[in-house]
C-alpha positions in Angstrom: 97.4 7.5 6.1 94.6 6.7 8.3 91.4 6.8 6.9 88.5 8.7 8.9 85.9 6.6 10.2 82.9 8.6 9.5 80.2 9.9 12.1 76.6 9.3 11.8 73.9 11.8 13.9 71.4 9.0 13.9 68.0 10.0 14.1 65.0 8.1 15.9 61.4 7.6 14.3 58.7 5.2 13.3 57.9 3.7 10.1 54.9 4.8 8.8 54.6 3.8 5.2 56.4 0.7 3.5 56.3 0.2 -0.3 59.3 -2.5 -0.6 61.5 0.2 -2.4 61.3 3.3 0.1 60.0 4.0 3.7 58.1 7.3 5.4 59.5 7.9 8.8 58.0 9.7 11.4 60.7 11.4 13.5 60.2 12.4 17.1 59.2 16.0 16.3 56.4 14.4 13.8 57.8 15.4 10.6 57.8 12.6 8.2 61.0 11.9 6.2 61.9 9.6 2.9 64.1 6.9 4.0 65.9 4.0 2.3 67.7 0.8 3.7 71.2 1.0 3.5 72.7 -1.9 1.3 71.4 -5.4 1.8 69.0 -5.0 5.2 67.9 -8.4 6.6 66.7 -9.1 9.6 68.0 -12.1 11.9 65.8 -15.1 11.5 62.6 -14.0 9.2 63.2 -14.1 5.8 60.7 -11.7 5.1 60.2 -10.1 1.4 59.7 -6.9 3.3 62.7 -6.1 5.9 61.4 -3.4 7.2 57.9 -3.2 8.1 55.3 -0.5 9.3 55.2 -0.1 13.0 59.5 -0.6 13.3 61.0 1.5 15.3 64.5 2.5 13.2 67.1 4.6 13.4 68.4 6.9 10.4 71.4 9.2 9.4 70.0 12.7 7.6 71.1 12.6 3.8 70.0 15.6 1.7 66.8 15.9 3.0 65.7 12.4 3.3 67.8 9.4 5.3 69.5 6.0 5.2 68.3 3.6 7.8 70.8 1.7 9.6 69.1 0.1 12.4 65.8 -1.7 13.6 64.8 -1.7 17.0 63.8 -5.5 18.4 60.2 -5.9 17.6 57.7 -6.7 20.4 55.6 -8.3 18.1 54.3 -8.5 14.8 52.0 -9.7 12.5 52.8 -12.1 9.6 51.4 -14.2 6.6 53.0 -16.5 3.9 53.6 -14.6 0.7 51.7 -14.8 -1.9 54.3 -15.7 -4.7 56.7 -17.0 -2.8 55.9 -19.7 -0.2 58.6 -20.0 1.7 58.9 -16.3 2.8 56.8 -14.0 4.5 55.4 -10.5 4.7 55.6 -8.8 7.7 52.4 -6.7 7.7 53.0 -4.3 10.6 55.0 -4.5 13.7 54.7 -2.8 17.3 51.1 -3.7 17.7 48.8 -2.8 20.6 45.8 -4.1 19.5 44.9 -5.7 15.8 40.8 -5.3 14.7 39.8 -7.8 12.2 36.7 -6.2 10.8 34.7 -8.8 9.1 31.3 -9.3 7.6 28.8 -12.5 7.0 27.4 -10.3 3.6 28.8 -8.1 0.9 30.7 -9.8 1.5 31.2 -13.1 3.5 33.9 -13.5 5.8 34.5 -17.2 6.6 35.3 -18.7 9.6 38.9 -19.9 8.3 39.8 -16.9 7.4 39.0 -15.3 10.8 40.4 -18.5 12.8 43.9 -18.1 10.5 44.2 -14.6 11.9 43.6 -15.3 15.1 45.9 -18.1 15.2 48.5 -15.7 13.9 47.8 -13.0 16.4 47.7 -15.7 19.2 51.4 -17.1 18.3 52.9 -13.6 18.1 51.2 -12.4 21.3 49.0 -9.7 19.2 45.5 -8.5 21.5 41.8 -9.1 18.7 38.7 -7.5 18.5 36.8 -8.8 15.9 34.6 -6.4 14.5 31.2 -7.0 12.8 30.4 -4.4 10.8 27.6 -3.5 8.8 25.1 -4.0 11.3 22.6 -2.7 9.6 22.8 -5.6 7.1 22.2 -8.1 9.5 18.3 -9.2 9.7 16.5 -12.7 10.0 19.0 -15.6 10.0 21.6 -13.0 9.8 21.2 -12.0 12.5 21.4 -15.6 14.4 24.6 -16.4 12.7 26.4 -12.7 13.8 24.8 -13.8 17.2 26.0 -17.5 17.0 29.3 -16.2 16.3 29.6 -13.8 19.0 29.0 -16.0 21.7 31.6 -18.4 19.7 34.1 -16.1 20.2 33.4 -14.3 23.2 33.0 -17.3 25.2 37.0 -17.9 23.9 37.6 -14.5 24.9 37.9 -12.9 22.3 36.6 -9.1 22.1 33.9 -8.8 19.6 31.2 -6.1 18.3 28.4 -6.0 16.3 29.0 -2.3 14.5 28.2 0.4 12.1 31.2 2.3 10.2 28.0 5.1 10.2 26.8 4.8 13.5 28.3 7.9 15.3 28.0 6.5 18.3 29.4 2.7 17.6 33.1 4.4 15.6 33.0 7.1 19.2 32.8 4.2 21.1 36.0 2.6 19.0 37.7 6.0 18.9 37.6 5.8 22.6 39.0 2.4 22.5 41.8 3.2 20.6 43.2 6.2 22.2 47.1 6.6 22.4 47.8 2.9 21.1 49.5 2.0 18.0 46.0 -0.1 16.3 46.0 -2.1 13.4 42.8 -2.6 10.8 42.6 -5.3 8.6 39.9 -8.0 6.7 39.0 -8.4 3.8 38.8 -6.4 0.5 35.0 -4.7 0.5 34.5 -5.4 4.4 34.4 -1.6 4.8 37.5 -1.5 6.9 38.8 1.9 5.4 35.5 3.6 5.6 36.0 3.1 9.2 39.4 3.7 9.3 37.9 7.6 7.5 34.9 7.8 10.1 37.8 7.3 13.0 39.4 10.7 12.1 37.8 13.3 10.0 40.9 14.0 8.6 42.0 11.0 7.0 40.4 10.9 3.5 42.1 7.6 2.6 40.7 6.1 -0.5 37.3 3.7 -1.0 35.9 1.6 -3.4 32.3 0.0 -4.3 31.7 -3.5 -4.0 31.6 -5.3 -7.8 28.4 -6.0 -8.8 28.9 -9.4 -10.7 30.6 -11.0 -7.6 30.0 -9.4 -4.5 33.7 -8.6 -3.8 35.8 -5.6 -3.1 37.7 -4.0 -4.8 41.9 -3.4 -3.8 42.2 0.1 -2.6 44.9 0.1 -0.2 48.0 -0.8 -1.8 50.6 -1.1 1.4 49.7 -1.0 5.1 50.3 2.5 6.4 50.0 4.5 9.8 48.0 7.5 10.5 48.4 9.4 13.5 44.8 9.7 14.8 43.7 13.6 16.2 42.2 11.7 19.1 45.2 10.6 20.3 47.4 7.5 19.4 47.9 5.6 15.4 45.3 3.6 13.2 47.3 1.0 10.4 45.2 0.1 7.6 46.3 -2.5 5.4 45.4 -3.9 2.0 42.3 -6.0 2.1 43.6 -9.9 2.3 42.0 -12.4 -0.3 43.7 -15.0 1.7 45.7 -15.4 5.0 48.5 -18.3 4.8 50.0 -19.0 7.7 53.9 -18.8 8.3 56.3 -20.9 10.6 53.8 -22.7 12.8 54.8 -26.3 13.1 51.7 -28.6 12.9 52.4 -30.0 15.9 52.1 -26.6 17.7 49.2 -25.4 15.9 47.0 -26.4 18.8 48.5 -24.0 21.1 47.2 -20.9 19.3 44.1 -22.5 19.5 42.9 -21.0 22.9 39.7 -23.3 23.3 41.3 -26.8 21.7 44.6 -25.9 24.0 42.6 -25.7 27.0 40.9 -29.6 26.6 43.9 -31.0 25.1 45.3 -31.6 28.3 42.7 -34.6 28.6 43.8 -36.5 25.6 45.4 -39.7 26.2 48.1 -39.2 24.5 50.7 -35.8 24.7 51.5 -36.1 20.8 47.5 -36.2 19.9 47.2 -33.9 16.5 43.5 -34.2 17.2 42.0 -35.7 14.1 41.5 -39.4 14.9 43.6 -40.3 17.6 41.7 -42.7 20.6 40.6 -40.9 23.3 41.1 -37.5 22.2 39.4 -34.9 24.6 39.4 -32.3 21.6 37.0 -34.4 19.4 35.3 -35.4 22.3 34.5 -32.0 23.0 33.3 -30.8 19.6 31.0 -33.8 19.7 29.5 -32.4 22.6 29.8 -29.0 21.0 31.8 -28.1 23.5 33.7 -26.5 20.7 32.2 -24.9 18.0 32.8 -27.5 14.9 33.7 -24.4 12.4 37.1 -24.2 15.0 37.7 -27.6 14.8 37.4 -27.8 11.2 39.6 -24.5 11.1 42.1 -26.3 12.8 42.0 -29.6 10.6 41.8 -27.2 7.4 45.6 -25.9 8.2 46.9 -29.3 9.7 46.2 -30.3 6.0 47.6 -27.5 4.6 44.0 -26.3 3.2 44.7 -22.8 4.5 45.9 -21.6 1.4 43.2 -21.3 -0.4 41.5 -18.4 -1.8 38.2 -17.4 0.0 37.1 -16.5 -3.3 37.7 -16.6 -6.7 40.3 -13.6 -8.3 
C-alpha cells in the first residue's frame, strides 16, 4: 500500500521576531503568526547560532493556529557579528536590509571609533547602505562639539551619511521618519546610546521598553533582548536590536579586510606591492597617506586593531 505524500498550503510572510526557540511571522494580510523550524533548519554555508533571522522572508504550512517553517527565501543581504560564546559561529542579526542606522554618541556614553569602523566594515562586505547617527545633540558643547564635527567630516568625506540629531527634536526624528519611509530599516549601537527612544519617537505607537543610564559607570542598561521589526504607521519597518557591548567581526579574511575599507581601498592601488597588508610594508601608499592625514589615523588604527585580532575586545567593562 502506497503511502500518501502529504500536501502543504504554504503560506508566505516575514520574520518579525526571533528568540532562538520560536519566530513571529508576519503574513501577507499583516496578521502575525507563532512559527517554529521544522526539525534541524540550517542554512547552506553560515553556521549561524540563529538559522533563521529577523528580516527572512519564509514560507510556512498552518498548524493549529500557529505554523512550521519549511523554507527561507535567499537573502539579499544581511548583517552579522561573531558570537559571543562561541567564536567560530555567528549571529545573524537581521536580514533584508535597506538601510542600517548606527546611532552613536561621544558621551553617556562614548562610542569609539572601533566600534563604529567594525560595523561599517561589516555593512560594507555584505553590501548594507549606513547612516551614522549622532544623537544627543544637545550634549555636545565645547570640545564636544569639535570632535562630533571632526568626525563628520571623517566620515562624510568617505561617504558615509551622517547627522548630528536629537531623539526629542521633532523636527530632527520628522526628518528621519521621512527618510525611512516604505524601507525595511535597521537601528542599532550601543546599550544607553538612546537608540530605542528613537526607535519610540519614530512611531507614537511603539512603546518599546527604555532604561536609564547607570550611574556608577556611565553605561546602559540591556533593554532589548532580540532584534525585532515594527511596522512603522508612516509607512515601511524599523528593527531595533539589543544594544552591542562589542562587534566581532565574522569571515573576513585579513587579507581582504582592506576592501571594506572604502578610503584605505581607494589608495591601496598605489602601494608597491599587490599583497601590502598595510602595516610596515615599503612603499605603502596607505601609510603614506595617513601620514599626510590623508586618512584619518583613528581608521587606520581601526584597520590594524582587527588585522591583529584586537577587535574583540569589550568597549567597556561588563
Amino acid at each position: 500500500m502506497c503511502r500518501r505524500i502529504p500536501i502543504f498550503t504554504l503560506v508566505k510572510g516575514t520574520v518579525i521576531k526571533s528568540t532562538g526557540s520560536w519566530y513571529a511571522v508576519l503574513d501577507e494580510n499583516g496578521t502575525e503568526v507563532v512559527c517554529r523550524i521544522k526539525g534541524k533548519f540550517r542554512m547552506d554555508g553560515i553556521k549561524s547560532t540563529n538559522p533563521v533571522a529577523v528580516g527572512d522572508h519564509v514560507e510556512y504550512d498552518p498548524e493549529d493556529g500557529k505554523g512550521v517553517i519549511h523554507t527561507i527565501s535567499p537573502r539579499k543581504n544581511y548583517i552579522i557579528r561573531r558570537s559571543t560564546n562561541l567564536s567560530k559561529q555567528s549571529h545573524i542579526i537581521a536580514a533584508n536590509i535597506d538601510r542600517a542606522y548606527l546611532v552613536v554618541t561621544l558621551v553617556m556614553p562614548k562610542t569609539s571609533t572601533g566600534f563604529i569602523d567594525r560595523f561599517l566594515a561589516t555593512a560594507e562586505a555584505y553590501r548594507i547602505p549606513v547612516t551614522i547617527l549622532f544623537n544627543k545633540k544637545d550634549m555636545y558643547v565645547g570640545t564636544g562639539r569639535a570632535e562630533v564635527d571632526y568626525l563628520l567630516d571623517v566620515y562624510q568625506k568617505i561617504g558615509y551619511e551622517c547627522f548630528c540629531i536629537s531623539a526629542f527634536d521633532a523636527q530632527d526624528v520628522s526628518a528621519l521618519k521621512e527618510r525611512m519611509k516604505g524601507k525595511v530599516n535597521l537601528f542599532s549601537g550601543h546599550s544607553g546610546v538612546g537608540k530605542t527612544t528613537l526607535v519610540n519617537h519614530l512611531d507614537d505607537t511603539l512603546l518599546l521598553k527604555t532604561s536609564q543610564l547607570s550611574d556608577a559607570h556611565d553605561k546602559g542598561k540591556h533593554t532589548t533582548t532580540f532584534a525585532e521589526m515594527f511596522r512603522l504607521s508612516s509607512g515601511g519597518f524599523v528593527i531595533d536590536t539589543p544594544g552591542l557591548k562589542e562587534f566581532g567581526l565574522f569571515d573576513i579574511k585579513k587579507e581582504e579586510l582592506s576592501h571594506f575599507f572604502p578610503d584605505i581601498f581607494k589608495v591601496s592601488s598605489g602601494c608597491k606591492f599587490n599583497t601590502c597588508m598595510h602595516i610596515n610594508e615599503p612603499k605603502c601608499a596607505v601609510i603614506a597617506a595617513v601620514e599626510k592625514e590623508e586618512i584619518a589615523p583613528s581608521r587606520y588604527y581601526s584597520y590594524l586593531g582587527i588585522v591583529s585580532g584586537e577587535e574583540l575586545q569589550k568597549e567597556y567593562d561588563d
